[in-house]
Residue, then its C-alpha position, 0 to 999 in steps of 0.5 A: x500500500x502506498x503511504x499517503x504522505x508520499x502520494x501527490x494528491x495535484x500533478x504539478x501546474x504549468x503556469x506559463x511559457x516563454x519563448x527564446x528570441x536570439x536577436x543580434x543588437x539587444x537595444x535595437x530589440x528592446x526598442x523594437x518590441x517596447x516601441x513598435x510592440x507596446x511590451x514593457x521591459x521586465x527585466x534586462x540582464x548584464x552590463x551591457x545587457x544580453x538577456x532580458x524579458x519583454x512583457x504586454x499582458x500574459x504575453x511574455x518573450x526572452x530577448x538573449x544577445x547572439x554574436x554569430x547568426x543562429x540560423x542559416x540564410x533565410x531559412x526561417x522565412x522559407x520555411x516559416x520557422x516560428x520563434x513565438x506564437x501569441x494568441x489573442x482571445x476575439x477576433x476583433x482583438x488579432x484586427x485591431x492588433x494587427x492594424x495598431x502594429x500596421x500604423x506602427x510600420x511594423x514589418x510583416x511576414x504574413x498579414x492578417x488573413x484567415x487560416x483555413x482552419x478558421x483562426x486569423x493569423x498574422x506574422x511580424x518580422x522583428x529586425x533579426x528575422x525571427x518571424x512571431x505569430x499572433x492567433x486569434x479566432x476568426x469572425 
C-alpha cells in the first residue's frame, strides 16, 4: 500500500511559457518590441545587457544577445520557422492588433488573413528575422 504522505494528491501546474528570441543588437530589440510592440521591459540582464524579458499582458518573450547568426540564410522565412506564437482571445482583438502594429510600420511576414482552419493569423518580422505569430479566432 502506498503511504499517503508520499502520494501527490495535484500533478504539478504549468503556469506559463516563454519563448527564446536570439536577436543580434539587444537595444535595437528592446526598442523594437517596447516601441513598435507596446511590451514593457521586465527585466534586462548584464552590463551591457544580453538577456532580458519583454512583457504586454500574459504575453511574455526572452530577448538573449547572439554574436554569430543562429540560423542559416533565410531559412526561417522559407520555411516559416516560428520563434513565438501569441494568441489573442476575439477576433476583433488579432484586427485591431494587427492594424495598431500596421500604423506602427511594423514589418510583416504574413498579414492578417484567415487560416483555413478558421483562426486569423498574422506574422511580424522583428529586425533579426525571427518571424512571431499572433492567433486569434476568426469572425
Amino acid at each position: 500500500m502506498n503511504n499517503p504522505a508520499e502520494t501527490i494528491s495535484e500533478r504539478p501546474y504549468l503556469s506559463g511559457t516563454e519563448a527564446v528570441l536570439y536577436v543580434s543588437d539587444f537595444a535595437t530589440s528592446l526598442a523594437f518590441f517596447t516601441e513598435r510592440l507596446g511590451f514593457t521591459v521586465d527585466f534586462a540582464y548584464g552590463d551591457p545587457p544580453f538577456y532580458g524579458l519583454v512583457e504586454r499582458d500574459k504575453a511574455r518573450l526572452c530577448l538573449r544577445h547572439v554574436s554569430e547568426p543562429v540560423f542559416v540564410g533565410d531559412i526561417r522565412r522559407r520555411e516559416e520557422l516560428l520563434s513565438a506564437s501569441i494568441t489573442l482571445d476575439s477576433a476583433a482583438d488579432i484586427k485591431a492588433l494587427f492594424l495598431d502594429y500596421q500604423a506602427a510600420s511594423v514589418s510583416f511576414h504574413q498579414p492578417l488573413k484567415t487560416q483555413p482552419w478558421g483562426a486569423r493569423t498574422f506574422i511580424v518580422l522583428d529586425p533579426d528575422g525571427n518571424l512571431i505569430l499572433f492567433a486569434g479566432p476568426g469572425d
